[in-house]
C-alpha positions as CSV (number, residue, x, y, z in Angstrom):
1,X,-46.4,39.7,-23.0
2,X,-43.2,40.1,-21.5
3,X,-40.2,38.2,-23.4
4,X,-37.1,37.2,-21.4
5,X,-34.3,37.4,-24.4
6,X,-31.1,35.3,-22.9
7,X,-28.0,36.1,-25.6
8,X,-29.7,39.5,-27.2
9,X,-26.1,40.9,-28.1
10,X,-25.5,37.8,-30.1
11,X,-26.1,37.6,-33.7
12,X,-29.7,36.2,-33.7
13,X,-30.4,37.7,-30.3
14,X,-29.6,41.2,-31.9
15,X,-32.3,41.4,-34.2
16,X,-34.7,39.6,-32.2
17,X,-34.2,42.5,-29.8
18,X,-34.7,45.1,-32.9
19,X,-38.2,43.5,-33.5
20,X,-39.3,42.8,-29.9
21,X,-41.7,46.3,-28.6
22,X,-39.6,47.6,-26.2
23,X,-42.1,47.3,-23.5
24,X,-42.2,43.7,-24.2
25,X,-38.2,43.0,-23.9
26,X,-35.9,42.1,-20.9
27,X,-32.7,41.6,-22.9
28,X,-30.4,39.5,-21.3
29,X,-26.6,39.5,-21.7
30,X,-23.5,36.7,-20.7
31,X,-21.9,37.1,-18.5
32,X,-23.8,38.7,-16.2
33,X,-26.5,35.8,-17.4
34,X,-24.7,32.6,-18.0
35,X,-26.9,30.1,-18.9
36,X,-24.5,27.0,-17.3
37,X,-25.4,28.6,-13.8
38,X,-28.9,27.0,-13.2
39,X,-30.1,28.5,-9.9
40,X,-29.0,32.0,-11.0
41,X,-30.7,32.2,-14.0
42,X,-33.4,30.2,-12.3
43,X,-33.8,33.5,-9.8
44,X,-33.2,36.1,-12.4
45,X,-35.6,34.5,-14.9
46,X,-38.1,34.4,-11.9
47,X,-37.6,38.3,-11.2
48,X,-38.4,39.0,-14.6
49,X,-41.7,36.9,-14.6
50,X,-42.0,36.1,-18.4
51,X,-44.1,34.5,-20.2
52,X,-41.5,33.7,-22.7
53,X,-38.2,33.2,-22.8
54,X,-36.2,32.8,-25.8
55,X,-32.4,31.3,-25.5
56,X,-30.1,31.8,-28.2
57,X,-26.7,31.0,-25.9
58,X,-24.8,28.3,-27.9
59,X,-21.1,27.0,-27.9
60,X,-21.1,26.6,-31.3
61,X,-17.6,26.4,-31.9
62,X,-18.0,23.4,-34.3
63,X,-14.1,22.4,-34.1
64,X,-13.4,23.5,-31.0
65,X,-16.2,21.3,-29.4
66,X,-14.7,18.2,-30.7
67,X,-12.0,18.9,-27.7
68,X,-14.2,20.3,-25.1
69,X,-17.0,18.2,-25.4
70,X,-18.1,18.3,-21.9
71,X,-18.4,22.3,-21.9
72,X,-20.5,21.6,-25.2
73,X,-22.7,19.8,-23.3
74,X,-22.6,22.0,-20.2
75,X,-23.6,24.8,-22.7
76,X,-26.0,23.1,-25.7
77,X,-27.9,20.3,-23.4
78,X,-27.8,20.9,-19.5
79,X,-28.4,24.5,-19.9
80,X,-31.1,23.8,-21.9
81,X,-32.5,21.1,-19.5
82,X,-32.6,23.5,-16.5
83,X,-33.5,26.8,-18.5
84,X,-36.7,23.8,-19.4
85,X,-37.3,23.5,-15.6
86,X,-37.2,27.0,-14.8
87,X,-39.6,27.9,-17.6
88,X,-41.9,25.1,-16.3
89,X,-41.8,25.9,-13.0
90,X,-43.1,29.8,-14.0
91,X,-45.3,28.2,-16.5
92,X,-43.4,30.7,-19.0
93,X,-42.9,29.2,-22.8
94,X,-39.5,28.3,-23.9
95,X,-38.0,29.1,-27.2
96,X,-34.8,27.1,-27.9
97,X,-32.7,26.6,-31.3
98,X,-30.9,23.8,-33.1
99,X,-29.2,22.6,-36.1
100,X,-29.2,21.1,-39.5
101,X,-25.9,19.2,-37.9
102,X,-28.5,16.6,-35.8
103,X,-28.5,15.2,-39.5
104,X,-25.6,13.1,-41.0
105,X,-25.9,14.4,-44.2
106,X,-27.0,11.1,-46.2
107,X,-30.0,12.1,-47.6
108,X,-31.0,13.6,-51.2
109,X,-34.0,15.6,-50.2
110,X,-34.5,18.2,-47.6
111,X,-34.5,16.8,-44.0
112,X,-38.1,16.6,-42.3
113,X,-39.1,17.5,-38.1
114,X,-39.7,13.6,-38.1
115,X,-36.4,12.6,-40.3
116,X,-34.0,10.4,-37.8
117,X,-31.3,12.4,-36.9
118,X,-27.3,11.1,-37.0
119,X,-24.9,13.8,-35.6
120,X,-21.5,13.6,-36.6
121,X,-19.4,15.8,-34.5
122,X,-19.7,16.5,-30.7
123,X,-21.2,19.9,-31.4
124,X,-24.2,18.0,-33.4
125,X,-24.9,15.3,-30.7
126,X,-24.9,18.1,-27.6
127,X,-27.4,20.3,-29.5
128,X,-29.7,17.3,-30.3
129,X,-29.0,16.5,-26.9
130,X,-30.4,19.9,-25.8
131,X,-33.6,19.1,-27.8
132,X,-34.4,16.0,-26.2
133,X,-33.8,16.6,-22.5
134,X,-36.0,20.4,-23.4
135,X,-38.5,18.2,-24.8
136,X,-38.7,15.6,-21.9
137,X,-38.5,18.6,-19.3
138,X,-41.7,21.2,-20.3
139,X,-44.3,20.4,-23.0
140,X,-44.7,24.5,-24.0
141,X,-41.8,25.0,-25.7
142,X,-40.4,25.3,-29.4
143,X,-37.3,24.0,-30.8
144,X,-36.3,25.6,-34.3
145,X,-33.6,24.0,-36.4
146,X,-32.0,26.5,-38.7
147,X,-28.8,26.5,-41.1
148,X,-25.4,28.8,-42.2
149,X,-26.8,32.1,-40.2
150,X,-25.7,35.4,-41.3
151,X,-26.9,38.7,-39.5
152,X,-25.6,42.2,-39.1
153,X,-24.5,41.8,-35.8
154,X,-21.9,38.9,-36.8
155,X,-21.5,36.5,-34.1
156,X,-19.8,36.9,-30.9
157,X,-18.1,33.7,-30.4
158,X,-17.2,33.2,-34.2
159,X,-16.4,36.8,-35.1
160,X,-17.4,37.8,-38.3
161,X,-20.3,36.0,-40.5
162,X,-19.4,34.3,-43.6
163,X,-20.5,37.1,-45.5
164,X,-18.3,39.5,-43.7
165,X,-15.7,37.1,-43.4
166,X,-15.2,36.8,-47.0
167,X,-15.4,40.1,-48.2
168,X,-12.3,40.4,-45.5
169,X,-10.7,38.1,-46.7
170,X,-11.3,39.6,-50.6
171,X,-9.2,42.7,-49.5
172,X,-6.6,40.9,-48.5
173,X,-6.2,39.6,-52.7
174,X,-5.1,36.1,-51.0
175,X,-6.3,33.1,-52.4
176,X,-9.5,31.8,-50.4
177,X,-10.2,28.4,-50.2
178,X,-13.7,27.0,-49.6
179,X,-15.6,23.8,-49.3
180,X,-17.7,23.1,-52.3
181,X,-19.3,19.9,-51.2
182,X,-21.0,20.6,-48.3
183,X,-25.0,21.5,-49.5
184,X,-26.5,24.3,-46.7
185,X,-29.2,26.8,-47.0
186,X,-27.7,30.5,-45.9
187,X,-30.6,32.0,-43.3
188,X,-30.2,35.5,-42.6
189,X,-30.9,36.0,-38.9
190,X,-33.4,38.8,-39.6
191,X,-36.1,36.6,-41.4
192,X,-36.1,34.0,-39.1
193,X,-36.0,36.7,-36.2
194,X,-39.7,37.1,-37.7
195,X,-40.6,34.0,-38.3
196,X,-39.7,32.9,-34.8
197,X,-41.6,35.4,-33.1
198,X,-44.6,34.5,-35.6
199,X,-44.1,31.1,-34.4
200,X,-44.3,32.3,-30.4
201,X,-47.5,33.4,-31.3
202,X,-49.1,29.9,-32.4
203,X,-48.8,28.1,-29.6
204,X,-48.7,25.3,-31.8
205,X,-45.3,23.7,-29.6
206,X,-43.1,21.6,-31.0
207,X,-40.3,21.3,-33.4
208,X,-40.1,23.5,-36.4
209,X,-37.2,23.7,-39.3
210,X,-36.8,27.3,-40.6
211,X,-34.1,28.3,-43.0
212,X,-34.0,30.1,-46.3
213,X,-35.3,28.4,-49.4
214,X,-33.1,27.0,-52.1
215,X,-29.7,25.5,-51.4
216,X,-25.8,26.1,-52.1
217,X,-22.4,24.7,-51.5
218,X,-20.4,27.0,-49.5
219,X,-18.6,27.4,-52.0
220,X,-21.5,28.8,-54.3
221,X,-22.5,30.7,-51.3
222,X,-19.0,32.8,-51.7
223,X,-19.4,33.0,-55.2
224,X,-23.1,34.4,-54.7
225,X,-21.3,37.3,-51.8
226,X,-18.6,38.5,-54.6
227,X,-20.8,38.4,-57.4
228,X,-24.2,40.7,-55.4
229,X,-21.1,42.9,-53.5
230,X,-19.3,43.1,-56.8
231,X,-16.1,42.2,-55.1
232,X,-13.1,40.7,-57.1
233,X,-11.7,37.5,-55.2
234,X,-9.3,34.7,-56.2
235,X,-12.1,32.3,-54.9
236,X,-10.7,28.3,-54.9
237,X,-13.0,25.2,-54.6
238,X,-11.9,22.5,-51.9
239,X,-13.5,19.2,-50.7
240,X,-14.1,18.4,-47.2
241,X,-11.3,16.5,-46.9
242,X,-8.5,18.8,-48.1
243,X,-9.8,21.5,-46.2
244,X,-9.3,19.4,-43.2
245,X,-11.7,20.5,-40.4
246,X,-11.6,18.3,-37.2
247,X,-15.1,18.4,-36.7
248,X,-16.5,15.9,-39.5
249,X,-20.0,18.1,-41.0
250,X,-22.7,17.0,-42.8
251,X,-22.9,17.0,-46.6
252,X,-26.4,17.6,-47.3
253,X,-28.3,19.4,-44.8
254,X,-31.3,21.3,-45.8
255,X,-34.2,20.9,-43.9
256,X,-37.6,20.9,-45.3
257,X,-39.7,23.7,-43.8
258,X,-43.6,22.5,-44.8
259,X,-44.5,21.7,-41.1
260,X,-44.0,25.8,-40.4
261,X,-45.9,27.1,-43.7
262,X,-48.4,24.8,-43.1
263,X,-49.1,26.3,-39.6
264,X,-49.6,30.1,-41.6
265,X,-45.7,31.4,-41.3
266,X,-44.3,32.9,-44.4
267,X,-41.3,31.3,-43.8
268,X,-38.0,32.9,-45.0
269,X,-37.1,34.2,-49.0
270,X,-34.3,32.2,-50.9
271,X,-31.0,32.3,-49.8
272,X,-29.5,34.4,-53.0
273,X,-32.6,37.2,-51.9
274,X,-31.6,37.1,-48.7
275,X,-28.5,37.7,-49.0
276,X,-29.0,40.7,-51.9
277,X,-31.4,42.6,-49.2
278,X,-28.1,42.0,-46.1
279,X,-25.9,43.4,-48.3
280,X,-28.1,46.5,-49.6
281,X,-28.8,47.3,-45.9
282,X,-25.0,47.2,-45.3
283,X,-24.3,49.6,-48.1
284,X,-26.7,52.0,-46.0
285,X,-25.7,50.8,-42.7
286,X,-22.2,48.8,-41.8
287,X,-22.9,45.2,-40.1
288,X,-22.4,46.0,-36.3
């Protein structure tokens, strides 16, 4: 099986690469792939013949989309669409991801595949835009909604994770203010590296949620990073509001991962876990 990887220096991409046989992989990197120029990746996808191709290239930017909306879409739905009608026209599967942000945060039990969906920022409705024009394009795909992503690569557009961004900030003995009323499930990028590629194997298409179990606040999600890295931090609780993002998120946003375990995946640990075995693995080996 030969697996096209678009964004494989990324934070996702990176250990999706680490777990991919080598003879299986054809890593692809931005720019000299850019998933917003559709007949070029059309031909270097085609060169490659794969039978999958996994995209992790996002503009996820949350703020910043709410003033560049159409690049949002350019990069999170119209890529997606033709990436969809390249794969279709090779007959190659497409692996895609979303977000818990297609939800608007109402609810008061995890979200479901079959939950209606209510973005609230322009980043939300381009990414659930993405998943509808993929899914009206080419029937072999799968769309994987996941939450708060931490991996030892960081992120490229972001910088640094949370984790890594608060144990920064811990050094600097600042006060560090974060939101305590916004309800996410931290996923570490490595389990659901392994649960995606479980899921390739299926061929059971469609549209999966896979985070970590349990949920936190951000704000508990901090707490939890001091406490397991036993870092002292003058750590400050702050609602939505006051902290004043541009980009409105939503407040509950865990998503219910049954449909995946029922098909046979493991799915991923708890978030607190999760987060336990990133940071023993950085005490061994810095984050990249």
């Amino acid at each position: 099986m030969i697996i096209a990887l678009i964004g494989a220096d990324g934070q996702l991409g990176t250990d999706l690469r680490t777990l991919i046989p080598t003879e299986s992989l054809r890593p692809l990197y931005y720019p000299e792939f850019d998933v917003t120029k559709a007949d070029d990746a059309a031909a270097k996808l085609r060169g490659l013949r794969p039978d999958v191709v996994i995209n992790t290239a996002a503009f996820h930017r949350v703020d910043e989309c709410e003033d560049r909306i159409e690049d949002a879409f350019r990069v999170n739905a119209f890529a997606v669409r033709d990436l969809a009608r390249a794969c279709r026209a090779m007959g190659a599967v497409l692996v895609h991801f979303s977000t818990d942000f297609v939800f608007d945060g109402r609810g008061s039990r995890p979200y479901r595949e079959d939950d209606r969906p209510g973005p609230l920022s322009a980043y939300a409705a381009s990414k659930l835009a993405g998943e509808h024009l993929l899914a009206a394009e080419w029937e072999r795909h799968f769309i994987v909604r996941t939450c708060g992503l931490f991996g030892r690569a960081g992120c490229l557009e972001k910088g640094r994770n949370f984790v890594e961004t608060m144990l920064w900030l811990a050094e600097s003995k600042r006060p560090i203010r974060v939101v305590d009323d916004q309800i996410v499930a931290p996923t570490s990028t490595l389990e659901l590296a392994r649960n995606v590629l479980a899921l390739i194997g299926t061929e059971a298409f469609g549209l999966y949620h896979l985070t970590s179990r349990g949920g936190c606040s951000w704000f508990e999600f901090a707490r939890g990073i001091f406490e397991l890295a036993e870092t002292e931090a003058n750590l400050i609780p702050v609602g939505s509001a006051e902290y004043g993002a541009k980009a409105r998120r939503p407040a509950y946003s865990l998503l219910d991962d049954g449909k995946a375990r029922r098909l046979g995946l493991l799915g991923c640990s708890d978030w607190k876990t999760a987060l336990a075995g990133y940071l023993e693995e950085n005490r061994r080996e810095p984050a990249l």
